[in-house]
Structure formats: C-alpha cells, structure tokens
N, C-alpha and C positions, 0 to 999 in steps of 0.2 A: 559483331563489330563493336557493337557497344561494349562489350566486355574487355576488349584489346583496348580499348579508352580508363576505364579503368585500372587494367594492370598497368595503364603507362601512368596513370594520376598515381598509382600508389607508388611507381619504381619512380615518378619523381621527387614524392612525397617523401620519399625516404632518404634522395637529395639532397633534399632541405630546401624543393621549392614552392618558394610561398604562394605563387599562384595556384599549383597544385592543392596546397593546402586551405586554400579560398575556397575553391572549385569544392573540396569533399565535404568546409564547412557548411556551406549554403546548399547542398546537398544534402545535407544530414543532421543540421541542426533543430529542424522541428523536427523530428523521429526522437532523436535525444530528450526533447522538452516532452513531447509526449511521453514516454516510456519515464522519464523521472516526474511528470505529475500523475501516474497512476499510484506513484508509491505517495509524494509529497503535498500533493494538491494544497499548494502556495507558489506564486508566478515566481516568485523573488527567488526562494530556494531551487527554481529551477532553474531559471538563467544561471544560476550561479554553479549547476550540474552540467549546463552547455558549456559554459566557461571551463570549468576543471576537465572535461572529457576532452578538450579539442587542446588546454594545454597537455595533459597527458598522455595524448596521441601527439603531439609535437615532440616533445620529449622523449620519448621512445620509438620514434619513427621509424631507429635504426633497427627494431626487433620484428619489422612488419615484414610478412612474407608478399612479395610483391605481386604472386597467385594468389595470393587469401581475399577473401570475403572481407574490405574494409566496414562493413555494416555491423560484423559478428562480434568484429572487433571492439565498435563504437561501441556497443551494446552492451559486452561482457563490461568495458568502463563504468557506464553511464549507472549499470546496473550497480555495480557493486559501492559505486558512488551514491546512492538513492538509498542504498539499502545503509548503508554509512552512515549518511543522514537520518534516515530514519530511525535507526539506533540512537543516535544521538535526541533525539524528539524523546524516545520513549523515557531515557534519562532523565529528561528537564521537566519537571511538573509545569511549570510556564510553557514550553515549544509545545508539550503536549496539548495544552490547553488550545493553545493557540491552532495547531491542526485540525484538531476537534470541533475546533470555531469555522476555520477554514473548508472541514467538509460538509458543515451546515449552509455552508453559504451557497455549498456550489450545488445544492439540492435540484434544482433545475435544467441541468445539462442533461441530455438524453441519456450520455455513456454512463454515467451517477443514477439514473434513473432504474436501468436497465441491471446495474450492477446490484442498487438497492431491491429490487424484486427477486435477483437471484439471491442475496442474501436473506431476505424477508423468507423465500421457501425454504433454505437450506435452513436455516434458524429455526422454521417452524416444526420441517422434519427431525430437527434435533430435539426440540423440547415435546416434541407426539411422543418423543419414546423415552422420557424420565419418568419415574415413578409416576403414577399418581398424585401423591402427595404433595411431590415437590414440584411437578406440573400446575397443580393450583395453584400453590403459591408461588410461583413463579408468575404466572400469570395474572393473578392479584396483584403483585407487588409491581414488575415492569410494565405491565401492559393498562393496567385502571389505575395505578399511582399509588395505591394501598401504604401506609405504614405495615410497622412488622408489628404495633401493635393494633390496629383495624381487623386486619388478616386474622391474627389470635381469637380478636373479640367475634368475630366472624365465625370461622372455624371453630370456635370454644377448645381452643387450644393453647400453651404459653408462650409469650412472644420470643423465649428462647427457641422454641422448640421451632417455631417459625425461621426463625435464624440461622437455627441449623439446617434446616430445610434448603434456605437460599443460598448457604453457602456451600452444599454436596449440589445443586442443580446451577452452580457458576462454575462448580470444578469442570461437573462434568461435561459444561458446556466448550470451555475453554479446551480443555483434554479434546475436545471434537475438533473445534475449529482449528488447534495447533497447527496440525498437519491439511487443513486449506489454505485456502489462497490466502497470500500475506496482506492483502484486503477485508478477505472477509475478519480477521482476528483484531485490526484494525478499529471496523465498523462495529465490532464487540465492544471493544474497547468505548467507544463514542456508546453504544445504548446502555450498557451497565455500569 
C-alpha cells in the first residue's frame, strides 16, 4: 500500500504538483544532507546540495518513471552533485583548506570516529607493507613529526635520500588508497 502512495506522489510529481513535491522533499531531505556530508562535511555546502537536488528533480520531473525508485533517483543527483563539489574543493587551495578544517572539527561524531579507525587500519595495513626503508621514514616523519633532516641525522643517511624515501612511500600510498573509498583518499589528504 505504501508503495501505491508513492507511485501516485511521483505520477503527481511529474504533474507538477507541488504538494507532491513537499511530501517527497520532507521525505527525503535529510537522506540527501547526509549522503552529501559524508562527501562535504560542511553544513552550508550541504544545504546548498539539498537545494540543487530537489531543484533538479523539479526540473526534470518530466523524465521520472512514475514506477521508479524516487530515492535512486535522489541519490544518483545528490551524488553526483557532492562529488561536483568536491571536485571543486580539491581545485581551490582555500575550500581545501577549509574542509581539512572542517573535518578536524567534526572529530567527535561517532560516524567520523568509526570511519577514522577504519582508516587508521587500512593505512597501517598499507604502510606494514612498504619497504622497509621507507616504512621508517615514513613513520619518523608522519607519525613522531621528524624533519627530513632529523630522520637523516638519525638514520646516518642524506636528507635527500630521506626525501626520496618519502616521496616513493606517498606515491605508493596514494596509488593504494586511489581506488578506496573517496573518503579514505580524502582523509590522506588531511594527514599528509
């Protein structure tokens, strides 16, 4: 029965009735906020992803199959709008920054929490298995704060040679994380 509520919200939606349109907004607008702050984690940039998603889906209502999944729908927007966004952050050395700020902040949320430990492991598993070499100094350098010339003096090695070190164990870390979750490469981004 419920589902026969829906084909009629969307065959009205597509209308162009705005009550219908109320009904799937307040339905479906925190699902959108959440699914665009796991990419944006900033409140403003999300409202502003609820906003484009539900004008988007107004605009194109006429393309809605009136059997479809209006959620998939939302989603495949919201998403590709989040991801738009984010692209553009990655652009701007300032929105960067300012993300980077913004997911320091939110270090206390359980979801952030539980995300940071699975990155903590998948991270650690990835640098267990870099050289040697460059597992020290990796480790030196990100993890105890090391300069690249401490690490040298340390190791009785050249601060170049340290350098090169850090930068085959970021390729290679990066080269891992690519192809994870657009989070965890993210969360790279913010430690290194």
């Amino acid at each position: 029965m419920q589902k026969n509520t829906g084909h009629i919200d969307i065959e009205l939606l597509i209308a162009g009735d705005e009550p219908a349109f109320n009904r799937v907004y307040h339905l479906y607008a925190q699902k959108v906020y959440r699914l665009a702050f796991r990419f944006l984690k900033n409140e403003e940039q999300c409202e502003e992803i609820i906003q484009e998603t539900f004008i988007k889906l107004w605009l194109t209502r006429d393309r809605l199959d009136a059997c479809g999944n209006i959620w998939l729908y939302l989603y495949v927007i919201a998403k590709r709008l989040s991801l738009d966004a984010y692209h553009e952050i990655c652009k701007s050395s300032a929105l960067t920054e300012k993300l980077l700020l913004d997911l320091s902040v939110l270090r206390n949320i359980t979801e952030e929490e539980i995300l940071a430990n699975e990155l903590e492991q998948f991270t650690e598993n990835v640098i267990s298995k870099l050289p040697a070499q460059q597992r020290i100094i990796f480790k030196l350098s990100r993890m105890e704060g090391l300069s690249h010339q401490e690490i040298a003096s340390q190791l009785h090695i050249s601060p170049n040679t340290v350098k090169n070190h850090m930068v085959e164990a970021l390729k290679t870390l990066k080269a891992k994380l690519k192809y994870s979750d657009l989070i965890y490469f993210l969360a790279l981004s913010y430690w290194v």
